[in-house]
Structures are given as structure tokens and as C-alpha cells.
N, C-alpha and C positions, 0 to 999 in steps of 0.2 A: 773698676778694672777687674777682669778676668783674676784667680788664682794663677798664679805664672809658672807653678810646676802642674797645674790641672791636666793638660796636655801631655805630657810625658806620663804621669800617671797613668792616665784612660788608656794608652797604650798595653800598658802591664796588666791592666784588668781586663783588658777582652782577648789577651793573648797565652794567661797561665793555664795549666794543668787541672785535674780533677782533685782530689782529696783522698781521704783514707781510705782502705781497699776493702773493697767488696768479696765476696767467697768465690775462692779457688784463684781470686788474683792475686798478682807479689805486691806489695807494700812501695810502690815509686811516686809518689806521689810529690813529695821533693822535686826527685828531676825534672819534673814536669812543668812546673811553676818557673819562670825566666829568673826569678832570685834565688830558689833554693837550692839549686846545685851546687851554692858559692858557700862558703865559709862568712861568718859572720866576721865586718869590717871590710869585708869588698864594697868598692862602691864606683860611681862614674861620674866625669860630668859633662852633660851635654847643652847645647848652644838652640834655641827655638827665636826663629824670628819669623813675628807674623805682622802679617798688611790687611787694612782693612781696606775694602771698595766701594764706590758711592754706587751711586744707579746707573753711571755712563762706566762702572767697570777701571775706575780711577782709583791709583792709592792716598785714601785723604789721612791715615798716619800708620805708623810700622813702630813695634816695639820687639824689643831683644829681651830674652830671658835666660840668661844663667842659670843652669840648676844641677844641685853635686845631691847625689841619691846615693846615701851609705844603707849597707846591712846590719841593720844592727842583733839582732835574734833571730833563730831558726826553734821553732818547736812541734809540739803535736796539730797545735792549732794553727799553724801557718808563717806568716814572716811581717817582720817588724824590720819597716825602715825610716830612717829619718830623713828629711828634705831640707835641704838650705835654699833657695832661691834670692835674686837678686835679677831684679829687671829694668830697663833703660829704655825709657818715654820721653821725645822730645828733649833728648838729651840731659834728659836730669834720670839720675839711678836712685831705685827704691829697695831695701832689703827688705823680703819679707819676713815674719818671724821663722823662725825652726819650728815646722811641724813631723809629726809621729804618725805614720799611717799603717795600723796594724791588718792584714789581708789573707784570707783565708787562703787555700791552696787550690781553690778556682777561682780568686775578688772579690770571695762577696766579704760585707764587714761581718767579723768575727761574732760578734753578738746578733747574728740571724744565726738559726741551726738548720742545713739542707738537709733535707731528705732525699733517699739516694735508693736506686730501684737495681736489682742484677742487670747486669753491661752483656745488653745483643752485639752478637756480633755482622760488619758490616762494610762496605765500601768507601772508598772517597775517590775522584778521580783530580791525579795531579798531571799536569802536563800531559794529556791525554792518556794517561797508564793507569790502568785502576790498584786502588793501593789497601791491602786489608785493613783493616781495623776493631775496634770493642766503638761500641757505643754507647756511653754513659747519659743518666737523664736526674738533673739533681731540679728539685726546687727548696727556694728559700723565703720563707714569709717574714717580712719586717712587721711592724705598725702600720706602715702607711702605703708599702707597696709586697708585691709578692713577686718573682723574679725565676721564669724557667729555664734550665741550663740544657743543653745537648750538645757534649763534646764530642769529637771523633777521635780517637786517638790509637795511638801506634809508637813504639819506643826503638823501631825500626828507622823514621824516619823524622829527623830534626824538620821542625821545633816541636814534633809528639804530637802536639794538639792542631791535629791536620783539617779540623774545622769546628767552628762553635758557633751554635745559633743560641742568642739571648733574646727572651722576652719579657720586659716589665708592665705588671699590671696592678690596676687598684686592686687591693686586697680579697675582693671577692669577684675577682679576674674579668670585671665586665668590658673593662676601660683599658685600652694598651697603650701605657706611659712613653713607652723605648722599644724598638729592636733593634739588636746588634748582631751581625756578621762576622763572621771569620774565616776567609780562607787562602789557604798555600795554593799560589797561584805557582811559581819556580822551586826548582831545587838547585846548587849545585851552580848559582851562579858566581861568577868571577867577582871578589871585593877587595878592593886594597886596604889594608889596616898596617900601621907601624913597620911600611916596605914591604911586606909580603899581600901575594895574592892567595886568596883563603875561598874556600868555598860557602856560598851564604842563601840564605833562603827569602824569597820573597812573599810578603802574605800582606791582603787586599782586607781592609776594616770600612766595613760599610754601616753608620749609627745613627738611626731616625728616630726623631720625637716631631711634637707639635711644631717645633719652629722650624725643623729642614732636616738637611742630610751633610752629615761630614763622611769624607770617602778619604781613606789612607792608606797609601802603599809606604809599607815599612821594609828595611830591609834588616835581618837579623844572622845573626853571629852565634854559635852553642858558645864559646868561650869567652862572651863579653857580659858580665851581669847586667840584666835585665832584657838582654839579649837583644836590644836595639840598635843597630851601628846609627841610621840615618831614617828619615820620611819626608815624604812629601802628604799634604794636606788639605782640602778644601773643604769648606761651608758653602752650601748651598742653601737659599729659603724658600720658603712652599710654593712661590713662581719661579725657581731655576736658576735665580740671579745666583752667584757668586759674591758671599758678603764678607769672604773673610778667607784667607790661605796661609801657610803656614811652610815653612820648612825644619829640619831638625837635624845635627850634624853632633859627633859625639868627638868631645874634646878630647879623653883623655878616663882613664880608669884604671884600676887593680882589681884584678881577678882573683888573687891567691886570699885576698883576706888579711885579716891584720890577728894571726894564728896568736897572740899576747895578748888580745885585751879579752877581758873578763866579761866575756857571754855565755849565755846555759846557751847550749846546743841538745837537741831531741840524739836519743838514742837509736831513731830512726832514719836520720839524717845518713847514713853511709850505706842504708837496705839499698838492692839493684833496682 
């Protein structure tokens, strides 16, 4: 069985912000990332029910996943959040353990150091309007893979990170493991959340490896941690089937944080 918050995760990692700031830029790096705007102790939880399909395109079984995603640290090096998951197969419910996932301030795991090159400045076109931008370029070498970043970004227009191209490769870049896409296809469209209609942003996640392609249209929210309201989802494999889809709908969250509990928070954390 799948990790059951896997998915809501992978979401937040090809959707946050850049890192510490480069010369002559301001220090937002925070804002940028869909958790670090919040206060530590915000947290959500949202509902992912996914179907899997034979080869005639049939659902041969569908599992539900609960998962509550708290903030637990904000610091120099990025955001610490803990996961509860609890998932529902064939009608029997599975908890999984409490895990800890500490994330830099673009994804990558905090024990890679990126290297990070002066941000050109550049384009993006959103709903046919061409939209300024910096363009940042980080890579990150692990052990086993090395992983190059190219964000677009702009603090003009939510969610900032108005596109991000990922590419993973074996360590001596011959071999490309992954790429991953990011882009704000809408702005500004109409979302209903707790009675009100709110203005919300639509961004398209396209992520290939050796077995297929998963394609996701998210919709996101500035004022919801992790800034995910909902998605739709599909897996696709290397002949086009459709092996797997997915939906995701957000139950319920606090924004404000839980301002009493005993978290270090970065000094950085309130820079524009």
C-alpha cells in the first residue's frame, strides 16, 4: 500500500517557494513556501480518495485517506510538519504511524545543501498576460540523485511561485530519474470555503518518471496552510492507460496557529 499522505505531500513539494535570499533581494522566503506564512500549530485536514483501473478502464478497488497536516516549526532551514494519516480499504481502517517531514524552503530534504546562482530576471505568461518575474536556479546533490530547480517567481501575484521546472538525475546527471512541472494556469477564480466566495488560484503539476505520468490540477487558497483547498488527479503509464485517479477535498483547518504551544520560531519569519 501506497504511503497515504504521499500524495498530499508531493503536492507541497513541487508547489513552495525558493530559500534564503540572494544579493540585493528581501529575505521572503517564508512567504513563499505554502506553510511558512502560518504560524506554528496551524494545520488541516483533508479527505483523498483514490480508484484504481484494470485495462478496460474499470474501478477494481478505491481507498479513502484521512490525513490532519500540523505545523509544527518554522526556522532558517525550512518547516517541520507532522502527519497523522488514517486510511480505509475495503472497508477495514488502517492508522498509520505519526510521521515528521522536515522541508526545505523549496522541498528539497534538508540534509541536501542547494546551490543557488544570482536570480535573472524574466516572464511567465498567465492567462495570456505576460507577468514579470526573477528567476531563480538552485541544484541539490543527494547521494544517489542530484535534482535542478528553476522557479519563476513574483510576490505580486499568489501563489509567487508562478512556475517551477524539476529535474532528477543520477548523480553524475547522465540518467534523468523525474521531471516535474509547475504552472498557474488561472488567477482570481471563484472558490467557495466556509460560505464565502474567495478568490483562488489554479496551478496544473505535470510528474514523469520511468513508469508514467501523474497530471494535477490543484486549486489553492493564500489563506489556507499549505494552500491546497481541493485536486483532481490521474496516473497515466508508459502506453496512456489511465492506472490510477485520485480526488482531494479539504475538510477543515486553522490558520491562525496554535500562538501557546512551545515552538522556536526563526527571527525571519515576519521579514516582507
Amino acid at each position: 500500500m501506497r504511503t497515504p499522505f504521499l500524495g498530499v505531500l508531493t503536492l507541497a513539494l513541487f508547489c513552495p517557494g525558493v530559500l534564503s535570499a540572494v544579493a540585493g533581494e528581501p529575505d521572503f522566503s517564508p512567504r513563499l513556501h505554502p506553510w511558512g506564512r502560518f504560524e506554528p500549530g496551524a494545520w488541516k485536514v483533508v479527505r483523498v480518495l483514490t480508484e484504481t483501473l484494470d485495462d478496460r478502464g474499470q474501478v477494481v478497488s478505491t481507498s479513502t485517506a484521512d490525513t490532519r497536516t500540523t505545523l509544527l516549526d518554522l526556522d532558517d532551514d525550512g518547516v517541520t510538519l507532522e502527519v497523522h494519516a488514517c486510511v480505509e480499504v475495503a472497508g477495514k481502517r488502517f492508522q498509520a504511524e505519526p510521521q515528521t517531514v522536515k522541508q526545505g524552503f523549496h522541498g528539497e530534504a534538508t540534509t541536501a545543501a542547494p546551490n543557488q546562482g544570482d536570480p535573472a530576471d524574466g516572464q511567465v505568461l498567465v492567462e495570456n498576460r505576460k507577468v514579470g518575474c526573477k528567476v531563480y536556479r538552485f541544484e541539490a546533490a543527494g547521494l544517489q540523485e542530484k535534482t535542478t530547480f528553476n522557479l519563476y517567481c513574483s510576490m505580486g501575484l499568489f501563489p509567487y511561485v508562478l512556475k517551477r521546472e524539476c529535474v532528477t538525475t543520477t548523480p553524475d546527471g547522465k540518467t534523468v530519474l523525474s521531471e516535474t512541472g509547475v504552472e498557474l494556469v488561472a488567477t482570481e477564480m471563484p472558490v467557495r470555503l466556509r460560505g464565502e466566495t474567495r478568490n483562488g488560484s489554479y496551478v496544473k503539476t505535470v510528474h514523469k518518471n520511468s513508469k508514467g505520468t501523474v497530471t494535477t490540477l490543484a486549486v489553492l487558497l493564500p489563506d489556507v496552510p499549505g494552500g491546497i483547498v481541493s485536486h483532481t488527479s490521474k496516473e497515466v503509464d508508459t502506453n496512456g492507460r489511465v492506472v490510477r485517479r485520485s480526488t482531494l477535498e479539504l475538510l477543515d483547518y486553522k490558520a491562525e496557529g496554535d500562538h501557546g504551544a512551545n515552538r522556536r520560531r526563526s527571527s525571519r519569519r515576519g521579514k516582507p
